[in-house]
C-alpha positions in Angstrom: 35.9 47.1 30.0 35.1 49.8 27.4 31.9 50.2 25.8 34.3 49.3 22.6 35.6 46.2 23.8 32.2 44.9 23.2 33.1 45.2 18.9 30.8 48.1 18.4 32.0 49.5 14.9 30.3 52.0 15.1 28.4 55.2 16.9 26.1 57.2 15.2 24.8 60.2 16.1 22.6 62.5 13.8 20.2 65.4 12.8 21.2 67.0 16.0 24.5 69.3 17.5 27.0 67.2 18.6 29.3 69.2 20.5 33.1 68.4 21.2 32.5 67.1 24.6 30.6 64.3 23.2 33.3 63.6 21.1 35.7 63.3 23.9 33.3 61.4 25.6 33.2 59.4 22.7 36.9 58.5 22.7 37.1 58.0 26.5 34.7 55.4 26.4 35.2 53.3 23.1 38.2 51.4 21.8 40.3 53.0 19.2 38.7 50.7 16.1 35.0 52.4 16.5 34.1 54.9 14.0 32.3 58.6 16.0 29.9 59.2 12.3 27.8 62.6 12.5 25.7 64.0 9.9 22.1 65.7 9.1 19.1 63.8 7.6 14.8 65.2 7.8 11.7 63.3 7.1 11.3 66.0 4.4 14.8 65.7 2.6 16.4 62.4 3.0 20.1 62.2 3.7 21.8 65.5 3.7 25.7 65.0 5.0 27.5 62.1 6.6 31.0 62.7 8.5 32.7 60.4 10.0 35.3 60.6 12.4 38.1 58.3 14.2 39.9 58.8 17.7 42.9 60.9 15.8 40.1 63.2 14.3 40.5 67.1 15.1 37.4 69.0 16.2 37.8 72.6 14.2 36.8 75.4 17.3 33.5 75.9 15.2 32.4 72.4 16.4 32.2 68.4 15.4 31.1 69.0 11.6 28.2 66.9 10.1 30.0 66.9 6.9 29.5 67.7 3.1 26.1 67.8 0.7 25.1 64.9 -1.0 25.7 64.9 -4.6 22.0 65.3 -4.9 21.0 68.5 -2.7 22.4 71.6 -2.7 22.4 72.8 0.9 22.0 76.5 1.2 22.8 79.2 4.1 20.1 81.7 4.2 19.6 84.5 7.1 16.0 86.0 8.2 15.9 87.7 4.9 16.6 84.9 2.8 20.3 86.0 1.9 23.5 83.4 2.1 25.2 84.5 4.8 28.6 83.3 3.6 31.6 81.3 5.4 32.0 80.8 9.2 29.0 82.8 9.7 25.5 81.3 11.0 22.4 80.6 8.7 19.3 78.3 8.1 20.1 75.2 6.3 17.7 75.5 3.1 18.2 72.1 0.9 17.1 73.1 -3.1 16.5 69.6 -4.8 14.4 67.8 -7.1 14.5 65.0 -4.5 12.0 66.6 -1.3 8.8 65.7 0.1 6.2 66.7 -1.4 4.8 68.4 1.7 2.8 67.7 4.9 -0.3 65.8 4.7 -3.6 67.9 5.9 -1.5 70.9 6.6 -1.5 73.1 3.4 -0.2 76.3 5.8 2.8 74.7 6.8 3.6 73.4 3.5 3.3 76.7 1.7 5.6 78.2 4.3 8.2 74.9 4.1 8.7 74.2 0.7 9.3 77.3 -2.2 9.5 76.7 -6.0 12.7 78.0 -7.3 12.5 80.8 -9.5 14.6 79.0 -12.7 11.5 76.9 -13.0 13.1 73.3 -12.6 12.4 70.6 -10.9 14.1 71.8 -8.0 12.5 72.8 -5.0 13.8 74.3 -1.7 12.9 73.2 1.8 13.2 75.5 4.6 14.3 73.0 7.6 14.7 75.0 10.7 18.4 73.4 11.5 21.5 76.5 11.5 24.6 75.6 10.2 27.6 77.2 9.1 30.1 76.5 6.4 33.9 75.9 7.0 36.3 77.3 4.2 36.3 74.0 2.9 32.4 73.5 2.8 32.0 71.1 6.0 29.0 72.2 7.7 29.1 72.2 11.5 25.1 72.1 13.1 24.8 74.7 15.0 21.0 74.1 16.3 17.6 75.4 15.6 15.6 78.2 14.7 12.7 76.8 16.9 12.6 75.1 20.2 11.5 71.6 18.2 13.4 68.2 19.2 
């Protein structure tokens, strides 16, 4: 009997790199009516992207994407010297929102280092999160790990 069989709807995996393989594994071993949903959420940023795939989906050769930005965070690209590094190319995901944490309790050093004021002066804020990404043409981001060995 499959996993599916059992009416699981759905299987949810997120805020890490899914690669194809668990995809495949994904549609080997639930029935055809579950829904495979990826995506990328932090403590410091709330819900980022949501993607959801079925067992037609097609995997781009980048990798399973974690999807689009929320309507409220702007989702950035940024290499080691802070400039986007444009499409199908590898960069820090940097979120600039009104909507972040406000930082981390007791731990003024890794706040300042986390979280910059924008230079417009708004609301906004950016949070440096430590996942890589890259964009598709179309915008998808596809999680491409981390900058530090963190789990």
């Amino acid at each position: 009997m499959l996993a599916g069989e059992l009416r699981l709807r759905i299987v949810r995996l997120r805020s890490e790199t899914v690669h194809k393989s668990d995809f495949e594994r994904f549609k080997t071993h639930f029935a055809s009516h579950c829904v495979f949903v990826t995506g990328l959420s932090t403590s410091e940023t709330g819900q980022l992207t949501t993607y959801l795939l079925n067992h037609d989906s097609d995997i781009p050769d980048a990798g399973v994407p974690i999807g689009y930005p929320m309507q409220d965070k702007e989702i950035l690209l940024l290499d080691d010297s802070g400039q986007e590094v444009g499409l199908n190319r590898v960069g820090e995901i940097v979120v600039r929102s009104r909507y972040l944490a406000i930082g981390y309790w007791r731990r003024p050093e890794l706040t300042q280092a986390k979280f910059k004021a924008v230079a417009d002066q708004s609301e906004q804020r950016l949070c440096f999160t430590g996942d890589l990404a890259l964009r598709l043409p179309d915008g998808c981001l596809v999680h491409k790990g981390r900058k530090d060995f963190r789990i």
